[in-house]
C-alpha positions in Angstrom: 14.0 -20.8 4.5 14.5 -20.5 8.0 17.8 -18.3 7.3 15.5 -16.3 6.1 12.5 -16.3 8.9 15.4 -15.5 11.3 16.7 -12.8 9.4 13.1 -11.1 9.4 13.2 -10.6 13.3 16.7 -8.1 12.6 16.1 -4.5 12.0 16.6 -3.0 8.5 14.8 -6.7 7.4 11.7 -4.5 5.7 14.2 -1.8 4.3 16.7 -4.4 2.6 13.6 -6.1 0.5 12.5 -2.9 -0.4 16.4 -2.3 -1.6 16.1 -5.6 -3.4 13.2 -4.8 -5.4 14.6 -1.3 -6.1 18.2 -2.7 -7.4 17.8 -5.8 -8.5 16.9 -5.3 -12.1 15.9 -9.4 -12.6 12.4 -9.6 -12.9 12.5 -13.4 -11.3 14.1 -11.7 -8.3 11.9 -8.4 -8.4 9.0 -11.2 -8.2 10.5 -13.3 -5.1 11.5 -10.1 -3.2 7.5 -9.0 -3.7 6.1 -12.1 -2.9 8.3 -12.1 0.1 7.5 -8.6 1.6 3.8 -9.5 1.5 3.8 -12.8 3.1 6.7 -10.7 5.5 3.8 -7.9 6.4 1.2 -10.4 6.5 3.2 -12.6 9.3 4.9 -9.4 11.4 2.9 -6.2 11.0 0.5 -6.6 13.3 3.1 -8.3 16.2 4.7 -5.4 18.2 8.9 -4.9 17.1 9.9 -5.6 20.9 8.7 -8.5 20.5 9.6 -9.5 17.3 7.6 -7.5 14.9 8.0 -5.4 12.6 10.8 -2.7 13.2 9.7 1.0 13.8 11.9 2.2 11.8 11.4 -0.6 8.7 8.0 0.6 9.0 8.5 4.1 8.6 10.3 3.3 5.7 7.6 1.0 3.8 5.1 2.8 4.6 6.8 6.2 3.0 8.5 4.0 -0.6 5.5 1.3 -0.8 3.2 3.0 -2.9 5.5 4.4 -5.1 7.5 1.5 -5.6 4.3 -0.8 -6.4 2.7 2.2 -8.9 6.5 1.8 -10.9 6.6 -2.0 -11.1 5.5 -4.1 -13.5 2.0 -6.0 -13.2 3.1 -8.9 -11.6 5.2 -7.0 -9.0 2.4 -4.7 -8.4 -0.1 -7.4 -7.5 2.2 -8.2 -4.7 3.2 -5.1 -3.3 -0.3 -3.7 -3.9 -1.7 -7.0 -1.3 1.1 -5.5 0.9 -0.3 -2.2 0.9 -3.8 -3.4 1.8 -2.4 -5.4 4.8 -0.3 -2.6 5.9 -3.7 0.1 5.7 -5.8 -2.8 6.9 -3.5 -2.2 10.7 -2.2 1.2 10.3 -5.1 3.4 8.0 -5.9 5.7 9.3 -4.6 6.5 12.6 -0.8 5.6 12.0 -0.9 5.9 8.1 -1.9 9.9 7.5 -0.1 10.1 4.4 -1.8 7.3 2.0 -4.6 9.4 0.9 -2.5 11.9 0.3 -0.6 10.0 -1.6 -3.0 8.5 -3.8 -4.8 11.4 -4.4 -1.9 12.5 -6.1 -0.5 8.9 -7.6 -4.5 9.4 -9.2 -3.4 12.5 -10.8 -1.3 11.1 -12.8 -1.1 11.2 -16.9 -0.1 7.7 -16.7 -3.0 5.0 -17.3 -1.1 1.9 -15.5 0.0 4.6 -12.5 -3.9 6.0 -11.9 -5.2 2.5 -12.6 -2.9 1.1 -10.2 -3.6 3.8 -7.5 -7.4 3.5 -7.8 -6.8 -0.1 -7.4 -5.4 0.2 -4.0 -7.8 2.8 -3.3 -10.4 0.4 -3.7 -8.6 -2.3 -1.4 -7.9 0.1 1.5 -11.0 1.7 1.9 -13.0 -2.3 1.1 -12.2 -2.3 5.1 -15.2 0.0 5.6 -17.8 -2.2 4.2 -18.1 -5.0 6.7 -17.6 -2.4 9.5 -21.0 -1.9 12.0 -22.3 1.7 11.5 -21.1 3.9 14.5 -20.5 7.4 14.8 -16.8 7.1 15.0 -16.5 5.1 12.0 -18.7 7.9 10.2 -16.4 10.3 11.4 -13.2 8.0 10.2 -15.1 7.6 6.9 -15.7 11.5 6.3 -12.2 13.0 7.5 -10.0 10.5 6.6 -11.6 9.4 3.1 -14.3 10.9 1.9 -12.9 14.7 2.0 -9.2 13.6 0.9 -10.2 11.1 -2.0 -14.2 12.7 -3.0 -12.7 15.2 -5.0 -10.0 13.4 -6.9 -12.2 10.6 -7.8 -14.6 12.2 -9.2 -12.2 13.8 -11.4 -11.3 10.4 -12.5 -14.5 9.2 -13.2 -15.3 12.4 -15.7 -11.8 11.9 -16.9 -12.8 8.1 -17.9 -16.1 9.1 -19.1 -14.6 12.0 -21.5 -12.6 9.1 -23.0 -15.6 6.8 -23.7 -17.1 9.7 -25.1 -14.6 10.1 -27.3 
């Protein structure tokens, strides 16, 4: 293991265990390189890459495959990455993270049960941040442009969607 906590200080760190769970096609593996990117976030996001963090560029690249990646795995391997996602939005949503809602607005369109489940999932985690926050007139404004317009539309379109099929 501490190969490995040295190894998360080089650059290209992130991108390689995104590679892994991409490649490898061993579930066993898929699981460890998941598992391993979350507790990886969870220990470096937040710590600045000069000193030690996080590389800009790894970044960049999570943030843009993560969401994708976890809506494609299988359940297991989307708990992870999906715990990744939240830590990731929980530092970077919505100031250096402008393309998530975008995103899962669209991942929500989808004709595919496990790929709208799984984006309204992480919908749910990302914007759980809000909850706890004190009332200001900022966080109102954060809440209306950077969630409520982007997502209000899309989810309600869900909801009539899953109430057409209790219906039927």
């Amino acid at each position: 293991t501490d190969a490995l906590e040295g190894a998360e200080r080089t650059p290209g760190f992130g991108t390689m265990l995104l590679q892994v769970l991409q490649q490898v096609q061993q579930p066993e593996v898929q699981q460890a390189a998941a598992i391993y990117l979350k507790n990886y976030v969870r220990r470096n996001w937040d710590i600045a890459a000069d000193q030690g963090g996080v590389a800009d560029a790894d970044r960049k690249t999570i943030k843009q495959h993560l969401l994708t990646m976890m809506l494609a795995a299988a359940r297991p391997i989307q708990v992870q990455l999906s715990a990744a996602v939240a830590l990731v939005a929980k530092a970077d949503f919505p100031g250096d993270w402008k393309t998530l809602v975008p995103e899962l607005v669209e991942k929500c369109k989808s004709d595919q049960l496990s790929v709208m489940k799984g984006a309204m999932e992480t919908a749910h985690s990302v914007f759980e941040k809000y909850r706890s926050e004190g009332r200001s007139e900022a966080l109102l404004r954060e809440i209306k442009f950077s969630v409520v317009e982007p997502f209000q539309e899309t989810h309600l379109l869900v909801f009539k969607g899953c109430m057409a099929k209790i219906g039927a």
